[in-house]
N, C-alpha and C positions, 0 to 999 in steps of 0.2 A: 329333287328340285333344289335343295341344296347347292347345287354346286349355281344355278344363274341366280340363286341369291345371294351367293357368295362372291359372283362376279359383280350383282351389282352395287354391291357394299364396297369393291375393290375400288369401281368405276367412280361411286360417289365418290370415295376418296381422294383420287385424283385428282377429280373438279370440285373440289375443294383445297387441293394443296396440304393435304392432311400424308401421302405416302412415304415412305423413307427413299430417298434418292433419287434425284434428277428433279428435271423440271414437269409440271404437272400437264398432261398429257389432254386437251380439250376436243381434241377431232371427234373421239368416240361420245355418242351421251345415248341414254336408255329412251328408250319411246316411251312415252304415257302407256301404249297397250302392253309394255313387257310389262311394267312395276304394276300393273291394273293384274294380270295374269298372275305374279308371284303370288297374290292375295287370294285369286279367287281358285285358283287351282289347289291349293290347300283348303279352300272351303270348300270344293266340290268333292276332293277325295274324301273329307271329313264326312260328307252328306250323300255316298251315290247311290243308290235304288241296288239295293240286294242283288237284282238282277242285272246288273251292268260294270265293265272292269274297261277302265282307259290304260291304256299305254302311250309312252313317250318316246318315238323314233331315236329319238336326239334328245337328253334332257337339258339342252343349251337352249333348243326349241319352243317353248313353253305355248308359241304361236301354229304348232302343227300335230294334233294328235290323232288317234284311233281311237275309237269306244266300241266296244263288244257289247250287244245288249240277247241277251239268252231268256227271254218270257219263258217265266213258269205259269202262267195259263195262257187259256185262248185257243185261239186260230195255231199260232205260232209258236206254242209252246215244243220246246224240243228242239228248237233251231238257236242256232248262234250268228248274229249280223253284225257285219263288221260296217261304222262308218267312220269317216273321215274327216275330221274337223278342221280347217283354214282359219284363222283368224289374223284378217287384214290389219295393216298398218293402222287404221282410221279409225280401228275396236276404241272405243265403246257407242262410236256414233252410229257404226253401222254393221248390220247383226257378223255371225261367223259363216263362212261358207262350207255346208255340208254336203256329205253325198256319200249314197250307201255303194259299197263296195261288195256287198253279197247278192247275187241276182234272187229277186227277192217277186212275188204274186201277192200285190198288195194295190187298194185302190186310191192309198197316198205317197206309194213312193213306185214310179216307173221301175221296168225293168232296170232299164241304162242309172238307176238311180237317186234322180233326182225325188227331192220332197216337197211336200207340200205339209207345208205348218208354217201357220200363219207368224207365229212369233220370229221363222226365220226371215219373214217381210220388212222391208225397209217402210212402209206403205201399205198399209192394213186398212180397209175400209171399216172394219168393224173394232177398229180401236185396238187387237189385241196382238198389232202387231211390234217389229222390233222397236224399243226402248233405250236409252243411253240408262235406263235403270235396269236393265236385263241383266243376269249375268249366264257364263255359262253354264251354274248349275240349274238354271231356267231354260236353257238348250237340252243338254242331257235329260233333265226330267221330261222335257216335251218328248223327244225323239222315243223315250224310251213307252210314253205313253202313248206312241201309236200304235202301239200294240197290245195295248188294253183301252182306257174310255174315251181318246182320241183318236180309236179308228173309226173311220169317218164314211161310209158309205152314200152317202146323200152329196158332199161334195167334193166328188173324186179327182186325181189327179189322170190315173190310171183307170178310167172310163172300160176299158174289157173288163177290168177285175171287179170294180165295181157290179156292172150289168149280171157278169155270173154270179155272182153273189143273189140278186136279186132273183136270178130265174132259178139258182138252184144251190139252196146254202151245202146240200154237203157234199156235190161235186166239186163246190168251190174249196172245201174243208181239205177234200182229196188232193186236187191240184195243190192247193198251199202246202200238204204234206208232201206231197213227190218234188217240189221244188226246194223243201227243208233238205229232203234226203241227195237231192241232186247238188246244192249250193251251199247250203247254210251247216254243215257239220263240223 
């Protein structure tokens, strides 16, 4: 992360007229959600759940990563899911855009998917949705808690998965495990 903090101490310098030679450069300037990111992306890596490793495609990027979350219990314990996190220009008004990249038998995140957590809502009926007080490590800890005390059968996103669960937990236990072994390694 180093180096877009490095850029952006360069950038401030600039538009300030603080660099050594030529005239001070104004086209470029940092968004609120980078210098929001440099912050909290050291505070996430400071604090991520035992069970989960982000990666940085681009570390110029600070707005587009991956997080691997690998439960050591549960349902799901023994798999590795890979998701995908977006964070819009608009960050911190309005939440990041996620979405898991491992086909995954889950009754809050579709196959194709998509999740369901409520924090990633712009628009929470029960209050506990997205916040300009949120930060990412308020994503990350959620996502990685659906797979322990927020997984959620009662309000499913993924309605098959939910229902098998219901008519039969350890068929359901089996399915989750033959799509670990098919997706998730």
């Amino acid at each position: 992360m180093l180096t877009l903090s490095s850029k952006l101490k360069r950038d401030d310098g600039v538009k300030s007229g603080r660099t050594s030679g030529g005239p001070p450069d104004t086209s470029h300037r940092v968004s609120i959600r980078d210098r929001l990111l440099i912050k909290e992306v050291a505070e996430l890596e400071a604090n991520l759940p035992s069970t989960c490793k982000v990666a940085f495609p681009d570390v110029n990027k600070l707005h587009h990563f991956q997080l691997d979350i690998s439960p050591d219990e549960g349902y799901y314990q023994s798999g590795k899911f890979r998701f995908e996190i977006d964070v819009p220009e608009a960050y911190n008004m309005v939440p990041p855009k996620v979405k898991c990249l491992t086909r995954i038998w889950h009754p809050n995140i579709t196959e194709t998917g998509e999740i369901c957590l409520s924090l990633l809502r712009e628009h929470s009926i029960d209050g506990t949705g997205w916040a300009p007080t949120r930060t990412l490590k308020d994503v990350v800890w959620g996502l990685n808690s659906l797979f322990t005390d927020l997984l959620n059968f009662d309000d499913p996103l993924n309605i098959d998965a939910a229902e098998h669960h219901l008519r039969d937990k350890e068929d359901f236990r089996r399915k989750v495990q033959d799509f670990i072994k098919s997706y998730a390694r």
